[in-house]
C-alpha positions as CSV (number, residue, x, y, z in Angstrom):
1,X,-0.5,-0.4,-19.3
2,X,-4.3,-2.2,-18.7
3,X,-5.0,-4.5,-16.8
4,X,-7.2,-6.4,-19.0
5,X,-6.1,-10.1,-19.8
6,X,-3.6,-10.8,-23.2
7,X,-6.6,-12.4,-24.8
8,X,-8.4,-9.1,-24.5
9,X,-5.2,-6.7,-25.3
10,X,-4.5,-9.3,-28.3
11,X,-8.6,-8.1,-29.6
12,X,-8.3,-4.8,-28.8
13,X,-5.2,-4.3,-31.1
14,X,-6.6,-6.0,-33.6
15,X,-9.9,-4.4,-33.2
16,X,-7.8,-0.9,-33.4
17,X,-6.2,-1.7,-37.0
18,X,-9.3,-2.1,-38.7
19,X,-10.0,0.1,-41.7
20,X,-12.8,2.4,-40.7
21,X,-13.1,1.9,-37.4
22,X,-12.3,5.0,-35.3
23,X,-13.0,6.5,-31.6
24,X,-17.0,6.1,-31.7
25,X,-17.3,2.9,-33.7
26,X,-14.5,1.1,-31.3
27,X,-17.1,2.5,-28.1
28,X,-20.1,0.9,-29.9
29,X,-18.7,-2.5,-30.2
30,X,-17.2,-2.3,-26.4
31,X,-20.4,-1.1,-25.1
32,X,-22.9,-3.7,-27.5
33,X,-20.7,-6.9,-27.2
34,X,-19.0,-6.5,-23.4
35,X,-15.6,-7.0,-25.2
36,X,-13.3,-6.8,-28.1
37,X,-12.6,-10.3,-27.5
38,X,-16.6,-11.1,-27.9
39,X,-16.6,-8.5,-30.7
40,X,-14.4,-10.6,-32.7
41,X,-16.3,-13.4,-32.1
42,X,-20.0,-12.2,-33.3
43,X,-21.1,-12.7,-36.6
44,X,-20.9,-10.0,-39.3
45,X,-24.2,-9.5,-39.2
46,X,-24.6,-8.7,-35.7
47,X,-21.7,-5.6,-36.9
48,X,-24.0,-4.6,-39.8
49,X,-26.8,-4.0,-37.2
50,X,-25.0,-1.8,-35.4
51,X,-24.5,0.5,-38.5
52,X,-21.0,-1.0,-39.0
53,X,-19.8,-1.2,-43.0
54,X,-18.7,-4.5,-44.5
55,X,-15.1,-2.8,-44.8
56,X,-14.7,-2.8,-40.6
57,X,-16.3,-6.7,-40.3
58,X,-14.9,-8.9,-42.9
59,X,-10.9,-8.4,-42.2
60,X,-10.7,-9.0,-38.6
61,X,-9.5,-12.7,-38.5
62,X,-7.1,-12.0,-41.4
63,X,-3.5,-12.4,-41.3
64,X,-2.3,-8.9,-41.8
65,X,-4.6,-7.9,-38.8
66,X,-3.1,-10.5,-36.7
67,X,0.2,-9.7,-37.8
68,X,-0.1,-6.1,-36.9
69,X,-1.4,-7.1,-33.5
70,X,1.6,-8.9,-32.7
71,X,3.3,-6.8,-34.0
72,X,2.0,-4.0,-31.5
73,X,2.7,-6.8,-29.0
74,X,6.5,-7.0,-29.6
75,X,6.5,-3.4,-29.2
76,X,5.0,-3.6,-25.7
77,X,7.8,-5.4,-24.2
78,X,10.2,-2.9,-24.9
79,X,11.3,-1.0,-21.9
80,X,9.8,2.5,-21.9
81,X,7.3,1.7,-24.4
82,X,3.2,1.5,-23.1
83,X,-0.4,1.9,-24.4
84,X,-3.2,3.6,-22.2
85,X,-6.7,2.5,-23.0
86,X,-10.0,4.4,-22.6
87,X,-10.7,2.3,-19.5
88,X,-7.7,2.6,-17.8
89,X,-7.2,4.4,-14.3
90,X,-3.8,5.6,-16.3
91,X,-5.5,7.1,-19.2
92,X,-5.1,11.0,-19.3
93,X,-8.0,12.4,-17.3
94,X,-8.0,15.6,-19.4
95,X,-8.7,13.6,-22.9
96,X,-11.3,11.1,-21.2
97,X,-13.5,14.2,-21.2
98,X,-13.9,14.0,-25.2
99,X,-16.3,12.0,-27.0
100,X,-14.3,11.1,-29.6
101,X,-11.6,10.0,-27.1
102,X,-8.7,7.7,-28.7
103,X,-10.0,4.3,-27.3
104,X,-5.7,3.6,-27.2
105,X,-3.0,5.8,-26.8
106,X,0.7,3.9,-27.8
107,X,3.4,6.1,-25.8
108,X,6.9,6.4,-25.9
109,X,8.4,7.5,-22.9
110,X,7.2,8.4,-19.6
111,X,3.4,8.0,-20.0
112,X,2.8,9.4,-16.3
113,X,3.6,12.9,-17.5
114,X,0.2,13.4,-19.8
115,X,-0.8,13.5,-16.5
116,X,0.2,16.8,-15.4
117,X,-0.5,20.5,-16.0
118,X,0.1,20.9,-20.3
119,X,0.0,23.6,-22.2
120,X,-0.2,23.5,-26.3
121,X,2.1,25.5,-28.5
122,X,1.0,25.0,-32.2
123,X,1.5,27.3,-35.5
124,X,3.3,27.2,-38.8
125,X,5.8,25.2,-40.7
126,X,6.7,27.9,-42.6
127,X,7.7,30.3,-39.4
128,X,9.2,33.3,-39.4
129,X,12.8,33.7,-37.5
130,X,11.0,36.0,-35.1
131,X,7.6,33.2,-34.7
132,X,10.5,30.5,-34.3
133,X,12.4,32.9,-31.4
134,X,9.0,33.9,-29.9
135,X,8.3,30.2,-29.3
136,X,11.5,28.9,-28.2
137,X,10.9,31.8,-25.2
138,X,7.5,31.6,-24.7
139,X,8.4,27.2,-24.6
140,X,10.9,27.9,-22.5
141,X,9.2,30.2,-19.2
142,X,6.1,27.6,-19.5
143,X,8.8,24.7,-18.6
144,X,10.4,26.9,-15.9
145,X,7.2,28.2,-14.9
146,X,6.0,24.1,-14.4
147,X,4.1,23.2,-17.5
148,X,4.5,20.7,-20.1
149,X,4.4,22.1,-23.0
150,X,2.6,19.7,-26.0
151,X,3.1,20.1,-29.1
152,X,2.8,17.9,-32.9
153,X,6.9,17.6,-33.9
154,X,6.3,19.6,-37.1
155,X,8.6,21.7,-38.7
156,X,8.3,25.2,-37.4
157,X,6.7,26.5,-34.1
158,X,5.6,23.1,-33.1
159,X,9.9,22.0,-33.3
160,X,10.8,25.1,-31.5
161,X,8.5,25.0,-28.5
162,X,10.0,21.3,-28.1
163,X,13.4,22.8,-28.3
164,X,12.3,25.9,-26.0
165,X,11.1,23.3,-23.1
166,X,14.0,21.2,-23.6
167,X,16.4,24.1,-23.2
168,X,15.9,24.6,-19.6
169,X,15.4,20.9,-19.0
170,X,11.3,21.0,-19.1
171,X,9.0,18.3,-19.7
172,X,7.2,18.5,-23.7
173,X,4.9,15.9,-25.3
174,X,4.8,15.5,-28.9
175,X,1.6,13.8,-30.2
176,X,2.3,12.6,-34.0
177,X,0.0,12.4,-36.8
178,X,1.7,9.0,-37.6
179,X,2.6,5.5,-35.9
180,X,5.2,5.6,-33.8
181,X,7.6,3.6,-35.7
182,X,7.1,5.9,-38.8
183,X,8.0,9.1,-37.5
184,X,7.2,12.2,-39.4
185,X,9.3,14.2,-40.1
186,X,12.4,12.5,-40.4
187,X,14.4,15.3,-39.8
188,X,13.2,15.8,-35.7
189,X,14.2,12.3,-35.5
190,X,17.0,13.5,-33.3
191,X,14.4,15.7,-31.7
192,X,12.0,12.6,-30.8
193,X,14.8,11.3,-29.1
194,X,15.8,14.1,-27.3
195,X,12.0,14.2,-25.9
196,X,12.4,10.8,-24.3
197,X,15.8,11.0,-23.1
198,X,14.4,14.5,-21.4
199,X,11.7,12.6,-19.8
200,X,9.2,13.7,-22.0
201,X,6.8,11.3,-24.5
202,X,6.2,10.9,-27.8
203,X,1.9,9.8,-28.3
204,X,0.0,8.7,-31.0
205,X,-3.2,7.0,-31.2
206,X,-2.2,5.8,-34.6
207,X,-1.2,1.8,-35.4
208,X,2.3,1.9,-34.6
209,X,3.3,1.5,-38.7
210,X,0.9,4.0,-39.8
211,X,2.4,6.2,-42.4
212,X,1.6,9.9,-43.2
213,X,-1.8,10.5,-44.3
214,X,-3.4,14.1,-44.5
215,X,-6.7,13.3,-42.8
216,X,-4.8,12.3,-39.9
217,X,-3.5,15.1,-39.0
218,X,-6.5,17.1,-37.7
219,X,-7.2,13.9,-35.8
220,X,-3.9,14.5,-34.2
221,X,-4.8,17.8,-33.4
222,X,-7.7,16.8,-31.3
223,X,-5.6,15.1,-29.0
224,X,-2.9,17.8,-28.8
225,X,-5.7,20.5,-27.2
226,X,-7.8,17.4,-25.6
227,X,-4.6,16.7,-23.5
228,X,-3.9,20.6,-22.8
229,X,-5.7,23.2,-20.3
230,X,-5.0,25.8,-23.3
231,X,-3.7,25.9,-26.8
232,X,-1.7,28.9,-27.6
233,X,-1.2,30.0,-31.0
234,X,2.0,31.9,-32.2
235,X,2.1,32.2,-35.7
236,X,-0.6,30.9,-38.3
237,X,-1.5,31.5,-41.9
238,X,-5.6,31.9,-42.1
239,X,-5.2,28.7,-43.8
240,X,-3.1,26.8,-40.8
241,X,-4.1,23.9,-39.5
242,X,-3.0,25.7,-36.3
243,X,-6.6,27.1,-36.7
244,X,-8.3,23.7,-36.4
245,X,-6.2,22.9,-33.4
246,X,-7.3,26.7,-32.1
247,X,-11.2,25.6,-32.8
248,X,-11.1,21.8,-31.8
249,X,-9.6,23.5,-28.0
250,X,-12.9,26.2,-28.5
251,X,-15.0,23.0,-28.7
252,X,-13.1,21.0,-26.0
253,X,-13.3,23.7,-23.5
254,X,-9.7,24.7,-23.3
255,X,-8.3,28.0,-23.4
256,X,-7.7,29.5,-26.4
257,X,-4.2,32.4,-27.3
258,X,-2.9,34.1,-29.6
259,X,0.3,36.0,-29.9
260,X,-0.6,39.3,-32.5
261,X,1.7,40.5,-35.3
262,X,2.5,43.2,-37.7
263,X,-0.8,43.9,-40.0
264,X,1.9,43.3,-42.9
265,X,3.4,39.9,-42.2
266,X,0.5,37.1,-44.0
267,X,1.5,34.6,-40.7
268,X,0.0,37.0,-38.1
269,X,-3.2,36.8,-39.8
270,X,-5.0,33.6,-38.3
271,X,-3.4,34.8,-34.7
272,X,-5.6,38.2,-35.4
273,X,-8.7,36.1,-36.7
274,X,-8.7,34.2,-33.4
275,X,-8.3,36.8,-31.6
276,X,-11.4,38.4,-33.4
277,X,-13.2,35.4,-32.4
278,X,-12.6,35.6,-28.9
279,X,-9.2,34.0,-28.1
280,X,-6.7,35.8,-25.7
281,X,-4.5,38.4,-26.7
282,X,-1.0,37.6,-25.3
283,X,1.9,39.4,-25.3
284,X,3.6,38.2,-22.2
285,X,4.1,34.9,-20.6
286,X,2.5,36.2,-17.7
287,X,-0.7,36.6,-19.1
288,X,-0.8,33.0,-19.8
289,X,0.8,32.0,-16.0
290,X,-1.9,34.7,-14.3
291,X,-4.7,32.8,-15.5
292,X,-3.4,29.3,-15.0
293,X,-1.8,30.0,-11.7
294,X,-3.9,27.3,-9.8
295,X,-2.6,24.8,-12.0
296,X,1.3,25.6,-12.3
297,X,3.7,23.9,-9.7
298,X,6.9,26.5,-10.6
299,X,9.8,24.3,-10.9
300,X,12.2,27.5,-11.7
301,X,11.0,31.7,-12.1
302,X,10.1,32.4,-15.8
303,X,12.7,34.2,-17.2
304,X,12.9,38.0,-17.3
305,X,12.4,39.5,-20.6
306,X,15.9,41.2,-21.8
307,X,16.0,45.1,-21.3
308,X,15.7,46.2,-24.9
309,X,17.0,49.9,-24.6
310,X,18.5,50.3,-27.7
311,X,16.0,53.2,-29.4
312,X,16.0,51.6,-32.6
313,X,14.2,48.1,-30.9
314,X,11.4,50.2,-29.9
315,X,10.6,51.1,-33.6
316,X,10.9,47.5,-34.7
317,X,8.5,46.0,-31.8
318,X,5.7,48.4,-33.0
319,X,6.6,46.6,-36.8
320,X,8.9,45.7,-39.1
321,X,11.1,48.3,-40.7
322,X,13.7,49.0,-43.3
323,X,16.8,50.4,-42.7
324,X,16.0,53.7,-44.6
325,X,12.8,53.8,-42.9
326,X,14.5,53.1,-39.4
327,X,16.5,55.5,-40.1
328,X,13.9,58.5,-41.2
329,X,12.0,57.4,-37.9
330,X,14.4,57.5,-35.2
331,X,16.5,60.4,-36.7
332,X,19.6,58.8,-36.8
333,X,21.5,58.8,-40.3
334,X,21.6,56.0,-42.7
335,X,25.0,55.2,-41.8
336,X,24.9,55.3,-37.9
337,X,21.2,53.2,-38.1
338,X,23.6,50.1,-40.7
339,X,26.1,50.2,-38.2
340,X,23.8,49.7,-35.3
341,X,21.1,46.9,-36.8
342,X,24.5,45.3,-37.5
343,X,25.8,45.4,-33.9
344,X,22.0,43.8,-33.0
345,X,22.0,41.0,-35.7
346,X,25.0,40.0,-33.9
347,X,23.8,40.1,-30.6
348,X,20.7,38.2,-31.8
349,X,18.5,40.8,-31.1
350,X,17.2,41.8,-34.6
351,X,16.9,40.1,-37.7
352,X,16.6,41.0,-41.6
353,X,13.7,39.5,-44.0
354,X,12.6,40.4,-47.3
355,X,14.6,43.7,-46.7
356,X,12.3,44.8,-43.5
357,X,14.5,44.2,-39.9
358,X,12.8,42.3,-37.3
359,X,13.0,42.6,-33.2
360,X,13.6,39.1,-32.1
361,X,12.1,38.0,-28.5
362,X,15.6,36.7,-27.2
């Protein structure tokens, strides 16, 4: 929480909910006028000379913006419930760096932990089993191996790299692309509140009654990679906006990797284009851990990958397979090979989609 007065905090909330006013605008009026609470008080044509539209001036001594302060205010005296600002010696170091930092940060939880060592974990909605188990695993040694892993509550990857760090009792952040008292999706609202109980956080920079807009998403993802020392990427369409997240950590100076795929499956293929462009190839947790090792403080040993010595999973790492074709290539017959991917489907070590079987990372 700031330290600034309640006349101030009362401005700055209002300030904040303005239509049109975003990261560099809110700086501009800070930095012309000394304070929101001065900003509020200058005429609209002292805005206008600062480049400001009519849109951001003329509603800030309306009702609804008032409202919508106090509102935010309320919210504030709720235990476990706290907005960082810009200014504050509390504010994540990491996303000071950016230009376009969110001037407030509302934060549910413990807002000490954007504090320490993150890591990002983004990619599709639409993931594959294998993408989800891969996450869950890779989620799960970056919480043992000290990291928090960050992440944006969507369906998909995002959900299971929550679930992954949550599993062995690890610290994850998920930064919405919503106010926090519209949470998006509904179904991880059970998964919000699994965060906080964990001891986790749930951020947005987003009025807390902001619904889901499109354009703010790729805002979100700005503050996902700004908080992180690296963003990787496990499964993404060319089309993801796992991409922009991949580029906006490019820009930001993070670390940027990518998990590859099979040249056949159409959600490795923006994991291969990043790695085209320069981003780490990972196929280990270890390559991530190696070249963060200064940063981690290991709070258990990343877990040991399974020994896979069933000849059949060897085939099915290289790519995805059909049984006939699993069959041909490791010589076994048809029967034997059924009778085998079934004993593996039940052990949770393969999976079956669109007719092709998959090795699952357990």
């Amino acid at each position: 929480m700031t330290a600034c007065s309640p006349a101030e905090l009362e401005a700055r909330l209002r300030l904040h909910t303005l239509p049109d006013l975003g990261p560099r605008r809110f700086r501009r009026l800070l930095d012309a006028f000394g304070s929101a609470s001065a900003a509020l008080s200058a005429p609209s044509a002292a805005w206008r000379s600062l480049g400001l539209p009519v849109a951001c001036a003329e509603p800030r001594r309306s009702a609804p913006i008032r409202e919508r302060a106090a509102q935010a205010l309320s919210w504030l005296d709720q235990p476990n419930q706290h907005l960082l600002m810009w200014d504050d010696s509390a504010y994540p170091a990491l996303l000071a760096e950016l230009s376009d930092a969110p001037p407030l940060l509302f934060v549910a939880g413990d807002a000490s932990i954007l504090e320490r060592p993150q890591l990002a974990m983004v990619g599709s909605r639409r993931a594959s089993h294998v993408g989800l188990d891969t996450a869950r695993a890779f989620a799960r040694s970056l919480a043992g191996g000290g990291f928090v892993v960050t992440s944006g509550l969507a369906l998909g990857i995002d959900g299971a790299a929550h679930q992954g760090a949550l599993a062995v009792a690890g610290k994850t952040v998920a930064v919405l692309g919503t106010g926090l008292l519209r949470l998006y999706p509904q179904r991880h609202a059970g998964l919000a509140d699994a965060i906080i109980e964990g001891g986790g956080a749930l951020v947005s920079e987003l009025p807390l009654d902001c619904p889901p807009h499109a354009s703010n998403f790729p805002r979100r993802n700005r503050i996902i990679s700004g908080l992180s020392l690296g963003v990787l990427v496990v499964e993404a369409s060319p089309s993801s906006g796992s991409l922009i997240t991949a580029r906006l950590a490019a820009e930001q100076g993070r670390e940027v990797y990518a998990i590859p795929g099979s040249i056949h499956h159409p959600g490795a293929r923006g994991c291969h284009q990043l790695i085209r462009d320069g981003a780490t190839l990972v196929e280990s947790v270890e390559h991530i851990l190696e070249a963060l090792r200064g940063w981690q403080t290991p709070s258990a040993t990343p877990e040991a990958h399974a020994c896979d010595d069933h000849p059949l999973l060897g085939h099915l790492r290289a790519a995805p397979m059909t049984s006939e074709g699993l069959a041909q290539a490791s010589g076994l017959g048809i029967a034997e090979t059924l009778t085998a991917l079934t004993e593996l489907e039940l052990e949770g070590r393969v999976a079956c989609e669109a007719g092709r079987w998959l090795h699952r990372v357990r």
